[in-house]
N, C-alpha and C positions, 0 to 999 in steps of 0.2 A: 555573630556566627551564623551560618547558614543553616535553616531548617527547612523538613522536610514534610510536608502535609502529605500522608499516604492514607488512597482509601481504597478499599477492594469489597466487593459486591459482588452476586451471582445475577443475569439478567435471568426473567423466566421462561419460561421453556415455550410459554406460546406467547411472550410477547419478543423473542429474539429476529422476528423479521422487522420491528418497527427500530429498534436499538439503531441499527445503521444509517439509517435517514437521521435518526435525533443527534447521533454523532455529527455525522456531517452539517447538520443544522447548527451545532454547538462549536463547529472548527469553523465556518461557514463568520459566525457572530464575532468568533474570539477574533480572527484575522482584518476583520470589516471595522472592529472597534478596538484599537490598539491603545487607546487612552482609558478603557478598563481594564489591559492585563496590563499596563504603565508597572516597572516593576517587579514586577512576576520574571524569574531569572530564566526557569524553564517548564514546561508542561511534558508527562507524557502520560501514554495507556499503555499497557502491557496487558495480554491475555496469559496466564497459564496453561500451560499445554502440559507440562510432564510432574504429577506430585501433587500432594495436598487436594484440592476440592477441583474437580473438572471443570474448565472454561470460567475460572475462577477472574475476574479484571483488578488491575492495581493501576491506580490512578494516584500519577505522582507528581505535585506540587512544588514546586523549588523557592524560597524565599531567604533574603539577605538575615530576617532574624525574625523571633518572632510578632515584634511589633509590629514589623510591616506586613507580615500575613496578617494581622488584625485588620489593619487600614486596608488592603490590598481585597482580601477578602469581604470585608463591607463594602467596597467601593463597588465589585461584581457583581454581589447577589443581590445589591438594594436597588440595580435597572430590572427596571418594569421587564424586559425582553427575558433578560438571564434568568429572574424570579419564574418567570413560564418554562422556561428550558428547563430548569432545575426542578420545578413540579412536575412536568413531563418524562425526567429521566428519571424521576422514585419511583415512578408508576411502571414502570420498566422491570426496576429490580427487587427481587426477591428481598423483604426488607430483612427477614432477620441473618442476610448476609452481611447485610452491610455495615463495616468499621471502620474508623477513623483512627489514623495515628501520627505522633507527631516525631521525627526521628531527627539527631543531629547528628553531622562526622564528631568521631574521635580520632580518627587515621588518616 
């Protein structure tokens, strides 16, 4: 059954001019190396804009179950490149925003 890795995070307020370059850095990697999102059903970002925490981001994961977000997810963050991108965007975001959740349809 399909799950759903959601994270959402505040970036800070004076590092929001580097955020957009690490993004595209990160779409930049994902696209160039399609044999580590192998898998991976869908990627998105969303910003909030209306409600809850201002310029609040959900970053949404799509996987067939969740064994494969295990494999799928080790297989990402154990390249050398990704493990940099991924230290580089914690430093970004405000850490005690940021949560992890794991969601599946019922509908």
């Amino acid at each position: 059954m399909t799950v759903f890795n959601g994270e959402t995070y505040v970036v800070k307020s004076e590092k929001r001019d580097e955020f957009n370059p690490a993004l595209h850095e990160f779409l930049i990697y994902k696209e160039g190396h399609p044999e580590f999102f192998e898998g991976l059903l869908s990627w998105k970002l969303c910003q909030q804009e209306y409600g809850g925490i201002s310029n609040l981001y959900i970053e949404i994961w799509e996987f067939e179950d969740l064994a494969a977000m295990e494999t799928i997810s080790a297989r990402i963050f154990n390249d050398d490149k990704m493990k940099k991108i991924s230290e580089g965007f914690h430093q970004l975001v405000e850490p005690t925003t940021f949560s992890t959740h794991i969601w599946r349809p019922i509908a």
